[in-house]
N, C-alpha and C positions, 0 to 999 in steps of 0.2 A: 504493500500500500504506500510507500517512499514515493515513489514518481506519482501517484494520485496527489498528493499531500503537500504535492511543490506551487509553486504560483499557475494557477491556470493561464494565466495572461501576459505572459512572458514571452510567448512565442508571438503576441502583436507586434512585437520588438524587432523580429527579425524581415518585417514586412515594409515596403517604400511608401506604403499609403497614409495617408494623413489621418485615416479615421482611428478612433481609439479600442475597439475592441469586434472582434469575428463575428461575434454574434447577437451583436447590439441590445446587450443589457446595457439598459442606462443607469441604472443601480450599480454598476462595477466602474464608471469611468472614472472615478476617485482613487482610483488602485494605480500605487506607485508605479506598475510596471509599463500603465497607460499611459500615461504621460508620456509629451512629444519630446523627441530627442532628435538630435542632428543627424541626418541622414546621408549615407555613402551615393555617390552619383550613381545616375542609374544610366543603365545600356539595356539598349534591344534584347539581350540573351534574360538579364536581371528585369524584366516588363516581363516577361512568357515565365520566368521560373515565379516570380510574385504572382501572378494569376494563378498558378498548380500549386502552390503554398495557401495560398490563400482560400482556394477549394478543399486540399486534403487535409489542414489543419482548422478546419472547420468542423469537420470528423475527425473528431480531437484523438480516437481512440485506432485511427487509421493508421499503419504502419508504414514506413516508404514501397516496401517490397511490395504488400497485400496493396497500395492503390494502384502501382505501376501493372500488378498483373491485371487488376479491374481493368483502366483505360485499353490496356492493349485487346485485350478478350472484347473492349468495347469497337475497337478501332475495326476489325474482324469480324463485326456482326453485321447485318444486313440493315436493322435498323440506324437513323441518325447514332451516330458517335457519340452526343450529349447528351441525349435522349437514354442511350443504353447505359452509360455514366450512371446517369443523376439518378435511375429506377436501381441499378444495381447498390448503390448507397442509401438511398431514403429506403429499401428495402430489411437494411441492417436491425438487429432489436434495438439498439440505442437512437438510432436516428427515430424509429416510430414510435418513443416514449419517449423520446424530446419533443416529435412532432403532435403529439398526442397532449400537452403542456401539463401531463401532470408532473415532470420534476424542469428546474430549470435551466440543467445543463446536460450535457454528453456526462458529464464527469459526475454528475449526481445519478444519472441511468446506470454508469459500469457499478457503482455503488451499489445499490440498489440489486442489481442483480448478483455481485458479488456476496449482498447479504440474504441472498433466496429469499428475495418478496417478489420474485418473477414468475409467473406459470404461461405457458406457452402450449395449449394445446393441453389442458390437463395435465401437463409435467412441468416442475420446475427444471428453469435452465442456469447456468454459469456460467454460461460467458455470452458478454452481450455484445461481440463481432461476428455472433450467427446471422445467415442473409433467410430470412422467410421466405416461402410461398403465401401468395395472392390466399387467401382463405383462412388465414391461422389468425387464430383468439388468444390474443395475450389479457392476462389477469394481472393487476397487483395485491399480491397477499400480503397481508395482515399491517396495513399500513395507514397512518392517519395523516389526512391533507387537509391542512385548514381550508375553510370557504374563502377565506381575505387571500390567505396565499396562491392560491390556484386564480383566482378573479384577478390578480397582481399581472401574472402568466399570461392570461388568457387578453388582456387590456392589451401585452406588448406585444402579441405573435396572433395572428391568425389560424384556427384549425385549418388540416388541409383537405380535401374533398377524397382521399382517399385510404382513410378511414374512419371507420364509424364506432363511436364512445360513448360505452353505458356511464355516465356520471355516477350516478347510483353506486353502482355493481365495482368500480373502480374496474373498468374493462375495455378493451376495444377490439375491433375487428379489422386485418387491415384486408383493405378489398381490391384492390389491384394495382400491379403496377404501374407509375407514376412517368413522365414526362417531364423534362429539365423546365417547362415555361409554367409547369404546376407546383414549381418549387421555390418559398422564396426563402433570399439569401438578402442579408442585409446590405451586403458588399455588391454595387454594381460591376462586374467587370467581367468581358468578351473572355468568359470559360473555354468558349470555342478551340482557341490556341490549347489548350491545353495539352492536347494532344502533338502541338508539334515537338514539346518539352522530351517526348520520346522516341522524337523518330529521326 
């Protein structure tokens, strides 16, 4: 739990962009590590690698290895390249229980399921860089979410239209695979390139 427990927002640091944090909590822009600092000149090569940082460190729990095989598997598919991207990632269990707003980060979800409050299809899971299938019912067990704090979540993020959340029940369904212009990221920038970062 060491590298959970280090600053989340430390890696905005290593990005050219002006804005202060990936995933636009405005609650965190007070964190030392947001804070603007001088910046190394930038070049055409450091533009393409800041947009691929900027995507796969957004998916805080993504590894360099595990995205570059995503993108290429995506590059290789028949469908749009971003398209096959963005469904293979919002697919992940931590991406559809951030996207689901009941916790409010990547790194409260790997938690979470590291502490088996996760059930997925009637079984609990541990590790939450598993990629679902279109149909699968994730639960949260035995866990209490205030009404202020969830309503806090819900004010700054949008639900996304593919999946569907029993409030009640602390549950959701996710129902199909997703589409890069159904996905929103706080950070505007031409993801497109991304794929040239590999080729």
């Amino acid at each position: 739990m060491t590298k959970t427990n280090r600053s989340k927002y430390n890696v905005c640091k290593k990005l050219h962009n002006s804005y202060k944090n990936l995933w636009g909590l405005s609650s965190k822009d007070g964190f030392r590590a947001l804070k603007q600092i001088k910046k190394k000149k930038i070049t055409p090569f450091s533009k393409i690698l800041d947009i691929k940082q900027s995507f796969k460190l957004f998916y805080s729990n993504i590894r360099e290895q595990s995205f570059k095989n995503v993108v290429m598997y995506s590059i290789k598919s028949r469908s749009k390249t971003l398209d096959k991207l963005a469904s293979f990632v919002e697919s992940r269990l931590d991406s559809l229980l951030f996207r689901s707003c009941f916790v409010s980060s990547y790194h409260e979800a790997k938690l979470l399921v590291a502490h088996k409050h996760i059930i997925v299809n009637d079984m609990f899971v541990y590790k939450s860089n598993i990629y679902l299938i279109k149909g699968s019912f994730i639960k949260i067990h035995k866990l209490l979410i205030k009404k202020t704090f969830f309503s806090k979540i819900l004010q700054a993020r949008s639900l996304p239209n593919y999946i569907e959340i029993d409030f009640k029940n602390l549950a959701f369904i996710f129902l199909w695979d997703t589409a890069f212009y159904n996905v929103y990221y706080p950070i505007n920038l031409d993801y497109s390139k991304i794929s040239r970062y590999y080729k």
